[in-house]
N, C-alpha and C positions, 0 to 999 in steps of 0.2 A: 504493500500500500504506500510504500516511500519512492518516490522516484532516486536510481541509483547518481541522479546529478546535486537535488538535496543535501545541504551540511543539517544533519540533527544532533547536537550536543547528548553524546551517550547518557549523562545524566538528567533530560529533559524525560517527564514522563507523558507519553502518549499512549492513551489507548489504542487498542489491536486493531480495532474500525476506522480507525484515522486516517485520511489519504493526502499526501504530500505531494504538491506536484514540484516540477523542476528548479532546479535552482533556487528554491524555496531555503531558507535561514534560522534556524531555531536555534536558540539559547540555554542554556543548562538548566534554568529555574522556571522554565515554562512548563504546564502541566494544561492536556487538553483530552477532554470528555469524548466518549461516542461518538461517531460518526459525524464526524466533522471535518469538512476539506478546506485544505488548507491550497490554494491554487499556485500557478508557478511564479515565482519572484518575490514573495512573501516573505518577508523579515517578523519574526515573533522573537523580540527579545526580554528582558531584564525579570521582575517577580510578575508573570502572567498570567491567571487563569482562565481557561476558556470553558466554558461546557461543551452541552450536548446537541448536535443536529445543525451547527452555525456552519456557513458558508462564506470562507475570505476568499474573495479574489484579487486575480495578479495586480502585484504592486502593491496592496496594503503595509504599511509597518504599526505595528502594534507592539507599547510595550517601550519605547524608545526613551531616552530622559526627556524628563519633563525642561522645555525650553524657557526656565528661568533662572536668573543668573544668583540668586539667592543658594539655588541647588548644590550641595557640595558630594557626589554621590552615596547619600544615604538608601538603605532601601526602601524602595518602596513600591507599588505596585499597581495592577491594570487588574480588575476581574468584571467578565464578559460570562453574562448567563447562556441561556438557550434558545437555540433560534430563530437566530440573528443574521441577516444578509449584510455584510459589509462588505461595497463593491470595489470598483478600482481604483487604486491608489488614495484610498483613505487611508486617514493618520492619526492615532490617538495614544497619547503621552502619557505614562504612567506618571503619580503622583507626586509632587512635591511636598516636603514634611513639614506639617503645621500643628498647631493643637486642634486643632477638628478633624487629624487623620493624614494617611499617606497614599490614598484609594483612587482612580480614576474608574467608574464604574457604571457599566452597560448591561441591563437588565435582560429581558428576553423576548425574543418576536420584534426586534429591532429591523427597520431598513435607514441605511445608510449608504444613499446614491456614492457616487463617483468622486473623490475631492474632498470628501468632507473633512475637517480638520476636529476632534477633539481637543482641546488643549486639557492641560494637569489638573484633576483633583474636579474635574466634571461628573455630574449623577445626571444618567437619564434610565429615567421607570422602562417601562413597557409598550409595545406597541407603539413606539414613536417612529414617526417618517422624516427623514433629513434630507431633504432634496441637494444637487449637485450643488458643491463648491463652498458648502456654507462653511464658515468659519466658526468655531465658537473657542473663545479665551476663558483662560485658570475658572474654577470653581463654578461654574455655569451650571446651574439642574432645571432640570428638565422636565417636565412631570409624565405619567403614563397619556396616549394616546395625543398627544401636540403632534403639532404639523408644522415643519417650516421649509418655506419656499426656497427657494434656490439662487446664491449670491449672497443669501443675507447672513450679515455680521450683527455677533452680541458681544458686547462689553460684560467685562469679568466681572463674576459676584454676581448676573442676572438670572433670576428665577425665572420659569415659560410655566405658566400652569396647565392643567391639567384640559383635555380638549382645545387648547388653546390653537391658531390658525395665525403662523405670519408668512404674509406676502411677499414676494419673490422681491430682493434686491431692498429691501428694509435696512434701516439702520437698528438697532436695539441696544439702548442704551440705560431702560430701566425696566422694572420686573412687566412681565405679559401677564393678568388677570385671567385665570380659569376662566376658559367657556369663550375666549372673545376672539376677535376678530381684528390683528392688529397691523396695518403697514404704514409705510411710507419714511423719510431722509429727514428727521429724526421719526420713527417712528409711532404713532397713534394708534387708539383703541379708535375702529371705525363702526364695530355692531359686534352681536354676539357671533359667533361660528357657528351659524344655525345648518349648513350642512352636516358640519363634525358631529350634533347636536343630534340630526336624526338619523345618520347614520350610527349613533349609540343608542338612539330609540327614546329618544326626549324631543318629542313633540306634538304637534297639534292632530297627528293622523292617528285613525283607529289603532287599538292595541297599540300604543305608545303611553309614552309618561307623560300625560298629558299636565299633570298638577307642578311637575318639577318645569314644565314650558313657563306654562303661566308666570309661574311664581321668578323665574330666572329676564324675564320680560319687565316682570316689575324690578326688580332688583337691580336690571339694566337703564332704566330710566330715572330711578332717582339715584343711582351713581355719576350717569351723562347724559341725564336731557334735563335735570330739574335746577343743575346751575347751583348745586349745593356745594360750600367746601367737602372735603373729605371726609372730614370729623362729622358733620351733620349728616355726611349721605351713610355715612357706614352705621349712626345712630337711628336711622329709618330703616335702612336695610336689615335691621336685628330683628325688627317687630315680625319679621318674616321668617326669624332663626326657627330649625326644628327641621327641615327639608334639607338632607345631606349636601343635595348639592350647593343650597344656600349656606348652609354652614362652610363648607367648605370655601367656597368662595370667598365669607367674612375672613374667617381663618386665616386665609392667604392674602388680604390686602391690611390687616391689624397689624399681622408681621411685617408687612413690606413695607409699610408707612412709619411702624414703633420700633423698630429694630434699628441700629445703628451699621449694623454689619449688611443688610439689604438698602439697594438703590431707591425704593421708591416707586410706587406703579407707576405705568404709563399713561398719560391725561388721554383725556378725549380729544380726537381732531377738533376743530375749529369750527363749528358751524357759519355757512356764506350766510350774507345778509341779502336780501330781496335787493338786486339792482347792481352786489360787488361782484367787480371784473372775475372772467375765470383764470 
């Protein structure tokens, strides 16, 4: 299952199901699960772990030092769940050593187009889509089921929440609000992600969640259409607490906005006025 052109570092543990293809690079402290291919020209180095059923293709390096100059090679580490499609020539940096850990970490049922850059000490859930070229810097998470377009850059330390949608060629330079719909140079909250929304089955059609719609509508409006500060709209949006996804939602803008160590969500676009130029 190794291609005879392949360096695999004898002390690297691979499962027996493993397929290596050519010229492919492994490192001594790499340790990878079931039936997972590793495609040709693949570099897996430093403390790695990968599960089971993931697919790299040629040109990925995984595993590589994390590109900050603070780094002095301490160890530290990349772990990659299950079922994960990482395609060609992505890059993701194992972790640089802080007090909140030394982990770069990729959950399971991942797709990670062509290009895409993880940098160090990033968390992304589940079921996340990374369209081609995107960048993301140090400490970046991600939540399960986000989407981001293609081109777009996020500034380190930025949270994506959970169902969240950003727009192709975005800048991101403060936390994305679960549920929303966010682009544009600097980046805006433009509407909810009501595709991601009912493609997860929260919405207004039969047999859907229709009370979690509702209520994420309302929660929408008086965060970015009622012109509240933040403090006041996150004080109305409670009266609605009790609905996970509205909890959750609160959850994640209390933190982003009280926390010294998060950026701060991302405002609302700008609404035009009747008669300003486009």
């Amino acid at each position: 299952m190794i291609h005879p052109t392949a360096v695999v570092d004898p002390r690297a543990e691979l499962d027996s199901t493993v397929q290596v293809g050519a010229f492919a690079v492994i490192g001594e402290h790499v340790r990878i699960g079931p039936n997972t291919i590793v495609g040709p020209h693949v570099v897996i180095d430093g403390w790695t772990q990968i599960g089971a059923d993931n697919e790299i293709y040629n040109g990925a390096t995984i595993g590589t030092p994390p590109q900050d100059l603070k780094y002095k090679g301490e160890p530290s580490c990349v772990r990659i769940g299950d079922g994960n499609r990482i395609r060609e020539f992505v890059t993701i940096n194992r972790g640089t050593v802080t007090d909140e850990g030394n982990e770069t970490v990729l959950g399971n049922h991942n797709l990670l187009m062509a290009y895409v850059h993880v940098g160090h000490n990033c968390v992304i859930g589940n079921n996340v889509i990374i369209t081609n070229t995107v960048a993301l810097a140090g400490h970046i998470h991600i939540e399960s089921q986000a989407r981001i377009g293609g081109m777009v850059g996020l500034h380190q330390f930025v949270h994506v929440g959970r169902l969240a949608m950003i727009g192709a060629m975005a800048r991101i330079d403060r936390d994305v609000p679960p549920f929303t719909l966010v682009e544009g140079h600097p980046g805006r909250v433009r509407g909810l992600n009501w595709v991601g929304l009912e493609r997860a089955g929260i919405s207004d059609a039969a047999g859907h969640d229709r009370e979690s719609y509702r209520l994420l509508r309302q929660a929408y409006k008086l965060l970015y259409r009622n012109g509240f500060p933040l403090e006041k709209a996150l004080q109305e949006v409670q009266s609605l607490a009790g609905n996970p996804y509205i909890d959750h939602l609160l959850t994640f803008l209390q933190h982003s906005a009280g926390s010294p160590a998060r950026r701060g969500p991302t405002p609302a676009a700008r609404r035009r006025t009747v008669g300003e130029d486009s």
